[in-house]
C-alpha positions in Angstrom: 168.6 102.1 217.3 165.0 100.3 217.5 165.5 99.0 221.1 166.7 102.3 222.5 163.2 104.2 220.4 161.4 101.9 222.0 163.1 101.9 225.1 162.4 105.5 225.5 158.5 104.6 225.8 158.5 102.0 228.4 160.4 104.7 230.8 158.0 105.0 233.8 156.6 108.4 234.1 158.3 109.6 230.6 155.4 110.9 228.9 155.7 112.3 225.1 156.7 116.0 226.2 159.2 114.9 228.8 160.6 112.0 226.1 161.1 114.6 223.6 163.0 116.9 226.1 165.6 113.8 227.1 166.3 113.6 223.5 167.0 117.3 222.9 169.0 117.4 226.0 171.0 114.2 225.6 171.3 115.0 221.8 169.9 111.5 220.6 167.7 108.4 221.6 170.7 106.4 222.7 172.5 109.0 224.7 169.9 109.0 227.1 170.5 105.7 228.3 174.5 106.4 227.9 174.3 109.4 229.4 175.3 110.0 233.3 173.3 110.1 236.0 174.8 113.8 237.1 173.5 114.9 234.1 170.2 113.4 234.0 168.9 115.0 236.8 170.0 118.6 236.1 167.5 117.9 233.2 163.9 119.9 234.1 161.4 117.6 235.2 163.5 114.1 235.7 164.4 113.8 239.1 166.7 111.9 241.4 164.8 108.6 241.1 164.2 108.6 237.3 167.3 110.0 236.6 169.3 106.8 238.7 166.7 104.5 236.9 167.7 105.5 233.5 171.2 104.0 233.2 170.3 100.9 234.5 168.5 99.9 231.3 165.9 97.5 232.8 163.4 98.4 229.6 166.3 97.3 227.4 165.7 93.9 227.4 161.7 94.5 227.0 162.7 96.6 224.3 164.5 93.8 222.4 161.5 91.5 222.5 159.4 93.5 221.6 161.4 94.4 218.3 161.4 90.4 217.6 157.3 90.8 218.0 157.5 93.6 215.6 159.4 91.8 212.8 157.8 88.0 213.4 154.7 89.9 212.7 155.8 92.7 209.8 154.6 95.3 212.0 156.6 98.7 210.8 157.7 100.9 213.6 157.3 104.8 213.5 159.1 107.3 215.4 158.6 110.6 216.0 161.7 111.8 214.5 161.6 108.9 211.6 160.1 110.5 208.0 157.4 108.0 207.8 155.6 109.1 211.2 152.3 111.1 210.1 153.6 114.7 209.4 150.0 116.2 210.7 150.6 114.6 214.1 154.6 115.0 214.3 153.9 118.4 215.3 151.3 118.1 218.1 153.0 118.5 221.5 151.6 115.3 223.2 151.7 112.9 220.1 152.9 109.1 220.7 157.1 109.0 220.8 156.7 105.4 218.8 153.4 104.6 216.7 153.6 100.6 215.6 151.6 100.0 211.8 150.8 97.4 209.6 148.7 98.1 206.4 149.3 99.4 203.2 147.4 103.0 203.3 149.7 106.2 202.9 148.6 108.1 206.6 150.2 111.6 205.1 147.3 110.8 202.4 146.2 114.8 200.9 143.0 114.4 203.2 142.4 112.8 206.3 138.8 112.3 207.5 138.2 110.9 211.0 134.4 109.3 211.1 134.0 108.7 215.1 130.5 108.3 217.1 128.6 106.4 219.4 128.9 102.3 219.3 125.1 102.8 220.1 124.5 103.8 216.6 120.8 104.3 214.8 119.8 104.1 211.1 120.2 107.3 210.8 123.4 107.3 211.8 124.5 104.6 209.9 122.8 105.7 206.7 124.5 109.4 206.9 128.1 108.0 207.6 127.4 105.2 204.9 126.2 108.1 202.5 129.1 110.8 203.7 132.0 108.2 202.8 130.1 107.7 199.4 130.2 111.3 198.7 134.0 111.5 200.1 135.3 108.6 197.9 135.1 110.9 194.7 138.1 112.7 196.1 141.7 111.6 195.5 144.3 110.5 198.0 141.4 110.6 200.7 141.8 108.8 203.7 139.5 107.9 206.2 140.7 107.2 210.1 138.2 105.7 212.6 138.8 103.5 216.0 137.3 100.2 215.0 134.9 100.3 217.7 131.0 99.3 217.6 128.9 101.5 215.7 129.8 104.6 213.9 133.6 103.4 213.6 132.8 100.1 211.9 130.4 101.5 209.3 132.9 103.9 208.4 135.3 101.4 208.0 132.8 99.1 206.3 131.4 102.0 204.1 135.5 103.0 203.0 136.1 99.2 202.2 132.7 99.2 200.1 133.6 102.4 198.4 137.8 101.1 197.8 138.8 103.8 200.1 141.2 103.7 202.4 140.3 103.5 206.0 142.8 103.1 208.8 142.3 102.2 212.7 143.7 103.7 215.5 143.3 101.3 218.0 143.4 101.6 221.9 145.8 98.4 222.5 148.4 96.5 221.1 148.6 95.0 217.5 148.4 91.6 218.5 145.0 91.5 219.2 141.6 92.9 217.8 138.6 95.1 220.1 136.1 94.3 220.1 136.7 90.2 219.0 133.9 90.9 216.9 135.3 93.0 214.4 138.1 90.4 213.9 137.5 90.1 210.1 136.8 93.4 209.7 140.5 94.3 210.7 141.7 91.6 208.7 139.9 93.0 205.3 141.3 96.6 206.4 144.8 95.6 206.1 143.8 94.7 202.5 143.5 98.3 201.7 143.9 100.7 204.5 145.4 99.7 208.1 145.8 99.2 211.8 148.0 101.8 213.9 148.5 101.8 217.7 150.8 103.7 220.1 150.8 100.4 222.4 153.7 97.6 222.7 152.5 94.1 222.3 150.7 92.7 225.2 148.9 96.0 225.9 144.9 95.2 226.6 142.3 97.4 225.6 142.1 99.2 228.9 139.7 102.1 229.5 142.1 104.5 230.1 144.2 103.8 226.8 141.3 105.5 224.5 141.3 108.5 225.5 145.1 108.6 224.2 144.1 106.6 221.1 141.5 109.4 220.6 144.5 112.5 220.7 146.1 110.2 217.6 142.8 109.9 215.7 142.4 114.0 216.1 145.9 115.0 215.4 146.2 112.5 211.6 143.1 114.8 210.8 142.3 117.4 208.7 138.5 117.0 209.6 136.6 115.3 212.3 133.1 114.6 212.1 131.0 113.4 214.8 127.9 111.7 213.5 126.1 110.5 216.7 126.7 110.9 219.9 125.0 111.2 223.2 125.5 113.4 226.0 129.0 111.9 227.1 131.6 110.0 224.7 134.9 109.2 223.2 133.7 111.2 220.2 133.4 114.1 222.5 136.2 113.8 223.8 138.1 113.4 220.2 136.1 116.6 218.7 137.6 118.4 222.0 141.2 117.5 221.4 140.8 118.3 217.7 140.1 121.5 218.6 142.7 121.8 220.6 144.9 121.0 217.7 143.5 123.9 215.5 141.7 120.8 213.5 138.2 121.6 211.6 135.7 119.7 213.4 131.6 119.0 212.1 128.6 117.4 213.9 125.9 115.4 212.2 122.8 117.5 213.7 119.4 115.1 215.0 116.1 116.0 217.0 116.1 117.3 220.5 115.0 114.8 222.0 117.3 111.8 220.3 119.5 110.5 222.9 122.6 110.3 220.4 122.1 113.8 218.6 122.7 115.6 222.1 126.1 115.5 222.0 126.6 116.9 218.5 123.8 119.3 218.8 125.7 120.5 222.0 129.0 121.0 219.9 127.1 123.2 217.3 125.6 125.1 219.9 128.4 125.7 221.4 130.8 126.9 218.2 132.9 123.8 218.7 131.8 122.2 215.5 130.3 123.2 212.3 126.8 121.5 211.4 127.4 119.3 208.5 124.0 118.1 206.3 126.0 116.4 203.4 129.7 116.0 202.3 129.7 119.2 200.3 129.2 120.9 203.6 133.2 119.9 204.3 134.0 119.8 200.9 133.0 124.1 200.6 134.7 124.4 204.9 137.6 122.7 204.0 137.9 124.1 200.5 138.0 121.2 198.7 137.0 121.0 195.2 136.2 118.0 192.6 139.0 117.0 191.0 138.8 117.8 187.5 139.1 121.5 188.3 141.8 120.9 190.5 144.0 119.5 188.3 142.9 122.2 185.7 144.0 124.7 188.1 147.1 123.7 189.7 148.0 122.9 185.8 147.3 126.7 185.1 148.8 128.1 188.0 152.3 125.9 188.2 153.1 127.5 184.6 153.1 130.6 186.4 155.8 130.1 188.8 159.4 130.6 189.1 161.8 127.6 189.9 161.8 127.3 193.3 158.5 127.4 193.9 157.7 124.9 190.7 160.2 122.5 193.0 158.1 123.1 196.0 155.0 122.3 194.5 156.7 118.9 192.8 157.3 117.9 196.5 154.0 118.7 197.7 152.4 116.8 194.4 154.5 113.9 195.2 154.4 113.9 199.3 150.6 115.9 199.7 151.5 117.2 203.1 155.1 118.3 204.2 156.1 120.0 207.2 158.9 123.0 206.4 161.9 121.6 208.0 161.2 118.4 205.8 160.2 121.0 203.2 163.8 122.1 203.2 165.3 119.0 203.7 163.6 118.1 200.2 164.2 121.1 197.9 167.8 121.7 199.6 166.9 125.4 200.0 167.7 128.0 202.5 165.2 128.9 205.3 165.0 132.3 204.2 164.3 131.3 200.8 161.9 128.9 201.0 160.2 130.9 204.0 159.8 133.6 201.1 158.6 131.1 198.4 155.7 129.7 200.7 154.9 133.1 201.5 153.9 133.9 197.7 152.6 130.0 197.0 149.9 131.4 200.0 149.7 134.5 198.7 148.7 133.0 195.3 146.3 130.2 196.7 148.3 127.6 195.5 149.6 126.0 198.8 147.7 126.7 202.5 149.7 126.1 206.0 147.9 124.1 208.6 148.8 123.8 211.8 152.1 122.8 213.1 154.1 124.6 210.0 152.6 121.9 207.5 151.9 123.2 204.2 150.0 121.3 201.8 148.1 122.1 197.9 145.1 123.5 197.7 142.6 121.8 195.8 
């Protein structure tokens, strides 16, 4: 089943969207590579040339070394349709078919904070993304996601691994290699506590165009993205854009007029495309997260409260922090109706909140 997941990926011109569709039509990874070539191309957006090219399984054998790669070097693959592929991003449209790990940090964590910025990063900066991840490591099941480059992405990940929080990459190349070379041992401490995650098969170099995409993973594992420096143009930019896009909450670290790496997230304030963050209680009052002695007070309070099928639901969502509802029913073994009508009164109550996507998690 691997080689034909991975397969599916090293198509040419079988992007996410169009990789999802062969699947729904062909009723399963393998049976689009079984499947004929009169049927193929009756499928919307294949073709005559991709749907002859299909059948002929020339990614097969690329497929099966690269499976070798992933177990010689205990690297755990995640499909879109597999359980352990991050529920926030399994329901963005253009997310990766196949993400490849290797760490030991839970990515379906309760909260997910992406730290992204310039590489070109000032004291100020660095002090305000040292001093934000301070304040963020007094929450619970917090994770912190970053892209390992220069800059704002290493102190984050150097500030999480300081703190004993969990801090995962998402790099833009393959998994058996480390951008920039300089950051080598950071990577290696990461997968002490946290990880490395990448949508690229081994051999994959860190080519400009590949960040962009690693930046669409990086917004869609969020809950929050903050931008802490940034200059007129930038990845981060880009990132706070797509997290938009996704319906994520986005903040900006505000700086003077005239710093070259404020302009960019005093132009997303400006223009309502993210909220100006001072301090961590800033996201903390946004995101409405509380400390966590009252919020274990409270949900103690409010889960005697309950009737039994919502006390099972929120035993998954204790035990899973963020579940999306076909999972959700999976789980608890209820009816659609039914558990459509338990989350309704779990909201209702403030016990649970729905994020994008049909993901419901506790509220704090």
């Amino acid at each position: 089943m691997l080689q034909y997941q991975i397969a599916l990926t090293l198509l040419p011109n079988v992007g996410p969207k169009l990789g999802r569709e062969l699947v729904a039509y062909c009723g399963g990874v393998e049976a689009v590579f079984r499947e004929k070539t009169s049927r193929l191309i009756k499928i919307p957006g294949i073709g005559k040339e991709l749907s002859e090219a299909i059948p002929k399984q020339k990614v097969l054998d690329r497929a099966i070394e690269e499976t070798e790669f992933l177990e010689k070097n205990k690297i755990k693959p995640l499909f879109y349709l597999s359980k352990d592929f991050p529920s926030r991003l399994k329901h963005c449209a253009d997310a990766p078919l196949m993400l490849y790990y290797k760490g030991n940090a839970n990515l379906d964590s309760r909260k997910v904070v992406s730290i992204i910025g310039t590489r070109k990063a000032t004291e100020y900066g660095k002090m305000f993304c040292k001093q934000l991840v301070q304040d963020l490591s007094a929450h619970e099941d917090i994770l912190i996601l970053s892209g390992l480059a220069y800059g704002i992405d290493s102190c984050a990940h150097r500030a999480s691994l300081d703190r004993s929080v969990p801090t995962v990459a998402v790099m833009g190349h393959s998994l058996d290699r480390v951008y920039p070379p300089a950051n080598h041992s950071l990577a290696a401490k990461m997968l002490e506590k946290g990880g490395l995650l990448s949508e690229f098969v081994s051999d994959t170099k860190p080519d400009r165009e590949n960040f962009p995409r690693r930046n669409r993973v990086v917004a869609g594992m969020s809950d929050a993205v903050v931008v802490v420096e940034s200059g007129k143009k930038g990845g981060a930019l880009i990132t706070a854009d797509i997290a938009n896009s996704y319906n994520r909450d986005v903040f900006a670290v505000p700086g003077r007029l005239n710093d070259t790496y404020s302009e960019g997230c005093n132009n997303l304030i400006k223009t309502n495309r993210a909220a100006l963050i001072e301090s961590a209680e800033d996201i903390n009052y946004i995101m409405g997260w509380t400390k966590e002695k009252s919020k274990k007070h409270i949900q103690r309070k409010l889960f005697t409260e309950l009737n039994p099928e919502e006390e099972l639901i929120v035993k998954v969502l204790q035990s899973k922090g963020t579940i999306a509802i076909d999972d959700l029913i999976l789980e608890t073994r209820m009816g659609a109706t039914k558990i459509a009508s338990s989350l309704l009164n779990l909201e209702f109550s403030g016990v649970i909140k729905c994020m994008p996507g049909k993901v419901y998690c506790l509220i704090d």
